[in-house]
N, C-alpha and C positions, 0 to 999 in steps of 0.2 A: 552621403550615408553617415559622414562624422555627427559624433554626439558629444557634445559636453560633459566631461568626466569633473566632479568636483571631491572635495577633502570626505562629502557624505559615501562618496559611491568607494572610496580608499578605505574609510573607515569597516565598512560594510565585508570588502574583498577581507581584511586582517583580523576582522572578528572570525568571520569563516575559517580561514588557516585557526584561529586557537579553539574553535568548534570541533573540527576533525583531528586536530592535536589531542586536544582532552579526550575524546571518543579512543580513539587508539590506542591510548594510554588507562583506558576503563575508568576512567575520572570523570564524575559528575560535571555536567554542564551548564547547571542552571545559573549561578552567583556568573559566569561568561556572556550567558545571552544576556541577562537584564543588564550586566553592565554596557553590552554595545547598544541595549536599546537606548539607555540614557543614555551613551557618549553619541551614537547621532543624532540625538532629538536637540542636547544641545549645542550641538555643531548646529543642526539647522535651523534651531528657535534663536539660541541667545538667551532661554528663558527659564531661569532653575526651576521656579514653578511648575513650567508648561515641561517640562523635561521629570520632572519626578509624576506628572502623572500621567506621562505618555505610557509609563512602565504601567500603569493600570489598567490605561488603555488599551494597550495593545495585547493583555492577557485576555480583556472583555471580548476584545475580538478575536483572537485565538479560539477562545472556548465557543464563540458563536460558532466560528467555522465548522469546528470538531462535533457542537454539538448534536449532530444525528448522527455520527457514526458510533457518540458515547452510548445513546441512547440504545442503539441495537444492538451493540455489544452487550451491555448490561441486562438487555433482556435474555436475548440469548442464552446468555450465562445463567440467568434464572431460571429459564425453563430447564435449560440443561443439568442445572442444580434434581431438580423438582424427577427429572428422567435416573438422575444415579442412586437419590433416597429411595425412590419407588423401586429400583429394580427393574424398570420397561427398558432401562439401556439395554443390559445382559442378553435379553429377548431381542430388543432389536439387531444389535450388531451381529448374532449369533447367523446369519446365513454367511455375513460379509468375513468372518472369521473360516468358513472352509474357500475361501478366494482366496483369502490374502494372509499367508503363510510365511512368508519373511520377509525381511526388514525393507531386499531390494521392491519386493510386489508393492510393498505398501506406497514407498516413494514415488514408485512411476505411475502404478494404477491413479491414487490420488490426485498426483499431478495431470494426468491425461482426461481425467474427468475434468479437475480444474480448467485449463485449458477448455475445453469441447463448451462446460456449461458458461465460463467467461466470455467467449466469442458473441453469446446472444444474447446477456443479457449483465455484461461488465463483469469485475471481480468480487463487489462487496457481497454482492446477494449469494454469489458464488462459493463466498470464502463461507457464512453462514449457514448455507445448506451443507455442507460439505465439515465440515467442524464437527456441527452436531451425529452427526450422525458414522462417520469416519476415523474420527481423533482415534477415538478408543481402540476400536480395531488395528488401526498403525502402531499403537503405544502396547498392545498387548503381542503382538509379534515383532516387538524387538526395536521400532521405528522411535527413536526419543520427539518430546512434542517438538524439540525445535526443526528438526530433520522434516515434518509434518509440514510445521509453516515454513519451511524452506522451500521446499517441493509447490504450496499452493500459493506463496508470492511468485516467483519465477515463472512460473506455470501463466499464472492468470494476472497479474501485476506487470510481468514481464513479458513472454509470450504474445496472451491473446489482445492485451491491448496496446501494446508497441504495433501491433499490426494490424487490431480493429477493422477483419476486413467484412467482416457480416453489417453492423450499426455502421460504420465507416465514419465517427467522429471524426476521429482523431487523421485519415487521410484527408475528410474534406479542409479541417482549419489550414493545413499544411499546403493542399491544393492550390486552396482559394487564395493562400500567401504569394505564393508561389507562380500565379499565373498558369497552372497546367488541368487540362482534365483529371480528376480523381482518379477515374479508369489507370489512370499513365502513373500514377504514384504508387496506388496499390501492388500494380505490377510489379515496379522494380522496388517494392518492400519487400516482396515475397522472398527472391533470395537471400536480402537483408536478418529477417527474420528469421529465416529458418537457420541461419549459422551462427547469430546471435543466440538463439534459442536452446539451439543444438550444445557449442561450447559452453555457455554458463550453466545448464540443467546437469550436464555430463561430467562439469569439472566440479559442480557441486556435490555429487553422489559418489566422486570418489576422495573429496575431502571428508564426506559425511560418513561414509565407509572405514577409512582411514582412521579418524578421528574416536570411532565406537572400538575401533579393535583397538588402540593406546590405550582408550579409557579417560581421553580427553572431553569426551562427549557420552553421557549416558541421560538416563530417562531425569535424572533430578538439573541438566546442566540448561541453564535460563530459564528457569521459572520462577515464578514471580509472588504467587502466591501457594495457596492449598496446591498440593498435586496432586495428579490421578490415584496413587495409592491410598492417599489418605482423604480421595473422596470417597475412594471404595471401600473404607474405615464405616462408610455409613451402614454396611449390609444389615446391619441388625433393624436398621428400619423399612427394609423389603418386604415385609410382611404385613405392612398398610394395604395392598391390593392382592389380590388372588392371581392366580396362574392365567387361569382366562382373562381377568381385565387386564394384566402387564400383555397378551398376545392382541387383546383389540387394540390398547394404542399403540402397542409396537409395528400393526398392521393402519393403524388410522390414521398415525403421524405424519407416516410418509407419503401416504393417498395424498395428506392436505396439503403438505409441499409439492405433490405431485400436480392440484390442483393449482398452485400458484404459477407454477412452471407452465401450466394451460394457459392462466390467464393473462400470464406476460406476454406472451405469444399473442391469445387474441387480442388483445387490451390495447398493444406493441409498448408496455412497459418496459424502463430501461434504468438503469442508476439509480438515481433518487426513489425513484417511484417503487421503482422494483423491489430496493433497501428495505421500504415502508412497508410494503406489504408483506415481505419477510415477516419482519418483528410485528408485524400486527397477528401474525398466522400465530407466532411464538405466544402471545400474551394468551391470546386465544385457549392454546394446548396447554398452559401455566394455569390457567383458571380450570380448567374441566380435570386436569389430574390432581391439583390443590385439593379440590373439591371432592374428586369418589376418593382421595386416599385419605385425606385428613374430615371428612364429614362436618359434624358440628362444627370444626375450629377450621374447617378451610377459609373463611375470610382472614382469623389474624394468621393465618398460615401465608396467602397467597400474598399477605403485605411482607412478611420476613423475607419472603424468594424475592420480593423484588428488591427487598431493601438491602438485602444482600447482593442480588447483583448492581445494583446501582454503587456500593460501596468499591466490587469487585472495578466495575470501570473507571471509578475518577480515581482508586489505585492506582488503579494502569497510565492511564491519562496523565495524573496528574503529573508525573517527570517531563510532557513531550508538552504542557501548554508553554513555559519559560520557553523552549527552542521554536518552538513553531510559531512563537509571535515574534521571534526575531526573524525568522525566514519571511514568514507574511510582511515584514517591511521593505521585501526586496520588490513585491509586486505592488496591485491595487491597494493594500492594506496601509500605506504611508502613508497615504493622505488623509485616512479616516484614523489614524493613530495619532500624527504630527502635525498632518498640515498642509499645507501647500506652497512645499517648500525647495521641490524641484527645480530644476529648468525649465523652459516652457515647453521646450522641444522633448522632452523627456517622455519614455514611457515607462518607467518604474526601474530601479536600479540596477538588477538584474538583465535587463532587456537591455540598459545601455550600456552592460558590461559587456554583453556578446556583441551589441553594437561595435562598439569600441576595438571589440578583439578581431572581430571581422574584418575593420578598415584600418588595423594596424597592421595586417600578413599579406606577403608577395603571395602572389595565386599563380598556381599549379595542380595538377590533377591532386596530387599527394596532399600537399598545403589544403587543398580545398576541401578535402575528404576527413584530416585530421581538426582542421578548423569546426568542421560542420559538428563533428562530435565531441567535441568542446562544447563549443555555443549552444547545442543541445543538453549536454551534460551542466551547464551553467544554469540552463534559462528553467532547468528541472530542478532547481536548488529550492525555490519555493515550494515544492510538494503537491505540486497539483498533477504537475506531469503533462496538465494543457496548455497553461497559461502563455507558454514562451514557444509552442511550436509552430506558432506562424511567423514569427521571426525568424526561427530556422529557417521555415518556407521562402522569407522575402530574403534571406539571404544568401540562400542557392540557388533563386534565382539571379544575382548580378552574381552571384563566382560562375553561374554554369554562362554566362554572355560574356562575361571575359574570359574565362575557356575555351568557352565554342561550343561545349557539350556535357551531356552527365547532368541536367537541370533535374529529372527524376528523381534519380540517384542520389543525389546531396539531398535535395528535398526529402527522402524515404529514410537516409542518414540521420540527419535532423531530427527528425519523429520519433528514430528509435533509440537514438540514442536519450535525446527529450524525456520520453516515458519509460523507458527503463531507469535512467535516475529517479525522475520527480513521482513518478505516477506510483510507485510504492514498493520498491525492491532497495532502495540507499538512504532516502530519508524516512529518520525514523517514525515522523508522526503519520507520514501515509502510508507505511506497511503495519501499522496499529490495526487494523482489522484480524489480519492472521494470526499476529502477535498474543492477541485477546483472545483471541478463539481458542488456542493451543495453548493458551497460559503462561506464555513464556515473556523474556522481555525483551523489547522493541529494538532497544537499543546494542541488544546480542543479537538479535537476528540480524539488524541491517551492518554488523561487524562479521559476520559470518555471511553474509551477502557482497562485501565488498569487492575479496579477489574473487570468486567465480565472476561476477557483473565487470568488474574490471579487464580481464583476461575475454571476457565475451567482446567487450568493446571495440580492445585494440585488434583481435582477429578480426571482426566485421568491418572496423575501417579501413583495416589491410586488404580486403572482398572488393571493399567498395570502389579502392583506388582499380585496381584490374575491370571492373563494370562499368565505370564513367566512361 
């Protein structure tokens, strides 16, 4: 199971440490990652050349990655721009405002939707339906945005897909590492999850709680750009549509997401797809309200909303491409950045650091359980959240054969711990979806994500050692 550890994968571990250093210390991280992308490219080249344009490189491919999640954000944002000048907001949220009456409703209610709608068809489509239409009602009873995208990372980030037990992704890669039926994994996720779930939601609500009453936290703390006040600066442009057309689309908007939500189902649309047709629903409702509100000018009207949100998201983006094309070289992404300049035995840097951490620890039930959520919490450093959890899988299975037992168990550890880092609750460019939706910035949320996620961890590994 030994891997070859070399000066790249050292390099790689010490940029991380001054990654999370600067993070905690609220210091920009961008002049940090570029420099570790040049200092391993050349460690691994030799070639000052090929090393100044790996840094170019590896942004191309950054932004390719990112680029559909920019794209939905930015529309999103558009429409939703298009929803606050018109006034159809006010109308729409106006039921959801005699539900949700204070700060705690908003948080839970929010999140338990998240949750519910995550389970069936992931987070991102999730986080977008739930944005639009939700933000404002939390923000106007008291819930600040970030307290909003706290509640729907956790929720649906963390939660429904740490446990994925509807689609069952993210059980099967783990399974199929792992040697065990799906069936056998899910199972002993479930308690995993639910105390996982349980402790970070709970110890989240009462730092967010805490925090609003010092006044350490209020409706302006991590936002990024315009805020909801001074969206709602725009009222004097309410008067573009009449009473009845803001009730038909305050009533047609959500038929049509109603209708997406049908056709994910029959379709059996999931993630990618699902995203897509989100934002395609969005461009859709952007045109038809451009148009009855602005008449004659709705075409140069419906190019400003986009061009506007399109500005709104490589705003947001633009701080998290520099770090997330240094993560991206810890997986796949090295060799299409640098080269092929691995080991042979290697499966991306990352993968041979929990390699590594795995076959350097005595095994014990304890060792095995904290190891497991390590090497989960490692292989989730890329951002994906999937990439490294069949690693976990194939590495509880040999701790759970030299154990004797708990092969489930470590394998269900693994995953969750796996996807509660990487999948979008601690790095910051994969909790960017919530981030953008609520307006706030990515890099306070996943800092205000840390001890709750942290405190969830160590309780569920301390679960997990008694369940082995």
């Amino acid at each position: 199971m030994g891997v070859e550890l070399t000066a790249i994968h050292w390099i790689y571990v010490l940029f991380i440490l001054l990654i999370i250093g600067f993070m905690i210390m609220r210091r920009d991280t961008t002049l940090v990652c570029i420099a570790g992308i040049f200092l391993i490219a050349i460690t691994a080249t030799g070639s000052l050349s090929s090393s100044v344009s790996s840094i170019f490189t590896s942004f191309i491919f950054a932004i390719t990655e990112l680029l559909s999640t920019i794209l939905v954000i930015s529309i999103i944002v558009a429409m939703s721009r298009t929803l606050t000048i018109t006034g159809i907001n006010d109308v729409m949220i106006s039921p959801f405002t005699k539900l949700i009456r204070t700060p705690a409703l908003a948080y839970w209610t929010i999140g338990i939707l998240m949750l519910v709608i995550s389970w069936f068809f992931w987070p991102s489509p999730a986080v977008a339906l739930m944005g639009a239409v939700l933000l404002p009602v939390a923000i106007r009873v008291g819930l600040p945005a970030l307290g909003v995208a706290m509640a729907m990372n956790l929720f649906g980030h963390g939660i429904a897909l740490s446990g994925d037990f509807i689609i069952q992704a993210a059980p099967k890669l783990t399974a199929d590492a792992a040697g065990l039926p799906v069936g056998e994994v899910i199972s002993a996720s479930i308690p995993l999850v639910i105390i996982m779930g349980a402790v970070t939601t709970i110890t989240a609500f009462y730092l967010i709680k805490r925090d609003m009453k010092s006044g350490k936290l209020n409706a302006a703390t991590g936002l990024t750009v315009d805020t909801p006040a001074e969206l709602q600066s725009d009222a004097s442009q309410q008067h573009l549509l009449s009473l009845n057309q803001k009730r038909f689309f305050a009533l047609f908007i959500p038929v049509l997401f109603a209708a997406d939500v049908a056709a994910m189902f029959a379709l059996d649309l999931q993630g990618g797809d699902a995203t897509a047709l989100i934002g395609g629903t969005s461009i859709f409702i952007l045109l038809m309200i451009s148009l009855s509100a602005h008449r004659n000018k709705g075409l140069e009207k419906t190019t400003g909303y986009l061009v506007e949100g399109f500005q709104f998201g490589f705003r947001v983006f633009g701080p998290v491409i520099p770090i997330a094309a240094f993560f991206y070289l810890g997986d796949a992404g090295f060799t299409q950045m640098i080269g092929d300049f691995l080991p042979k035995d290697s499966h991306g840097i990352v993968n041979d650091l929990g390699v590594g951490l795995a076959s350097a620890v005595p095994l014990s039930k304890e060792v095995g359980a904290i190891t497991l959520t390590v090497v989960g919490a490692i292989t989730g450093l890329d951002g994906s959240g999937f990439s490294g959890i069949s690693l976990a899988g194939s590495i509880a299975s040999l701790f759970a054969a030299a154990i004797g037992t708990g092969a489930a168990t470590l394998t269900a550890l693994g995953q969750v711990a796996g996807i509660w880092v990487g999948g979008g609750t601690l790095v910051p460019w994969a909790l960017i979806p919530a981030a953008a939706i609520c307006n706030v910035d990515a890099f306070e949320l996943a800092r205000r994500n840390l001890l709750p996620v942290t405190i969830g961890l160590i309780v569920t590994t301390i679960a997990a050692m008694f369940l082995i």
